[in-house]
Structures are given as structure tokens and as C-alpha cells.
C-alpha positions as CSV (number, residue, x, y, z in Angstrom):
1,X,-31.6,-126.0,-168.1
2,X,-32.6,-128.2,-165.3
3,X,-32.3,-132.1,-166.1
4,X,-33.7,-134.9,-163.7
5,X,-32.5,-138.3,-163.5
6,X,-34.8,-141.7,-162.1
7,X,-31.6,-142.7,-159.9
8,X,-28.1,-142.0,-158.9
9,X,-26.6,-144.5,-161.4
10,X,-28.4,-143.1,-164.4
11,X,-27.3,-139.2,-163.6
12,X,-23.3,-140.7,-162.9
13,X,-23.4,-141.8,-166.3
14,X,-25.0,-138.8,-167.8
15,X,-22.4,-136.8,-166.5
16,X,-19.4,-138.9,-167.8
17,X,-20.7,-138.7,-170.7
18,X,-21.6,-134.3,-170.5
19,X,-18.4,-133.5,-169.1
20,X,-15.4,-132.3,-171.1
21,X,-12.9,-132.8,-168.3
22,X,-12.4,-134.6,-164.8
23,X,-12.8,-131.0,-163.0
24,X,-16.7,-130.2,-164.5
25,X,-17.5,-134.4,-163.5
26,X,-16.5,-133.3,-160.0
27,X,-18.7,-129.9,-160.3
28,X,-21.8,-131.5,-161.5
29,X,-21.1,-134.9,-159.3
30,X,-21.2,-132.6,-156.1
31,X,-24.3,-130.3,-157.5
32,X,-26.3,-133.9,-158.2
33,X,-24.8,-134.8,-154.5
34,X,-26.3,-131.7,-153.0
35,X,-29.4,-131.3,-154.8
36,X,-30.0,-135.1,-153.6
37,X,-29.1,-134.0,-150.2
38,X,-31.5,-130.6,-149.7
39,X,-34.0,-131.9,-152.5
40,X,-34.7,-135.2,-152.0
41,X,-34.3,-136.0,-156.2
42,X,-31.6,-136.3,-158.6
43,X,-31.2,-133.3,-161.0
44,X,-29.1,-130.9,-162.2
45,X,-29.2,-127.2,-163.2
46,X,-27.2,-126.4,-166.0
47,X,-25.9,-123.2,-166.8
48,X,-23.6,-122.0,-169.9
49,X,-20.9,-122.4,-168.6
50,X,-19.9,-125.0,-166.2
51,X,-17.7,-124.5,-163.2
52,X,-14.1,-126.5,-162.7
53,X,-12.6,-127.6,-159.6
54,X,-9.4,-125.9,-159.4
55,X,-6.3,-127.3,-156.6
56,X,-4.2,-124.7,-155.4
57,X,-1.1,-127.3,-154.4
58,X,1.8,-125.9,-153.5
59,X,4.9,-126.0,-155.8
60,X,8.0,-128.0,-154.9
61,X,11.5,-126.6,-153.8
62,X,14.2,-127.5,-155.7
């Protein structure tokens, strides 16, 4: 599903609003950011299942 927004502001919002956690905003914040980038509009393309932004930190000693 492929869903196009009139400006950056609008889309922001859309995805706060779609996304379950703070790890799918970031996914769908950086596809809109690309898309803008290489496309020259503001959509997304949304498939089943969203990807999550995982951090691979380091534990601490002791």
C-alpha cells in the first residue's frame, strides 16, 4: 500500500499516529526521508509488516 502525503508535517503526524512503537516511527520516518530525498514527494510504501530499528549496545561490566 503506497500512501502520499501534501507535506512533511502531515506524513509526521500520520506516522505517530500508525506506528505501534518508537522503533517502526523511526523506520517509516527515514523511508518518508528517503523517498523525499530520491523522489522528490512525501509517501510511504507499506508492507505487512513493518520493520523496527534494533541497537546493538553493548552490555555493562559489573
Amino acid at each position: 500500500m503506497k500512501v502520499r502525503f501534501k507535506n512533511r508535517l502531515e506524513a509526521i503526524d500520520w506516522i505517530a499516529g500508525y506506528a505501534e512503537n518508537e522503533g517502526q516511527f523511526e523506520v517509516l520516518r527515514e523511508q518518508l526521508h528517503f523517498n523525499f530525498i530520491y523522489e522528490g514527494s512525501y509517501f510511504l510504501v507499506l508492507d505487512e509488516k513493518i520493520g523496527e530499528v534494533v541497537t546493538l549496545d553493548k552490555q555493562p561490566k559489573g
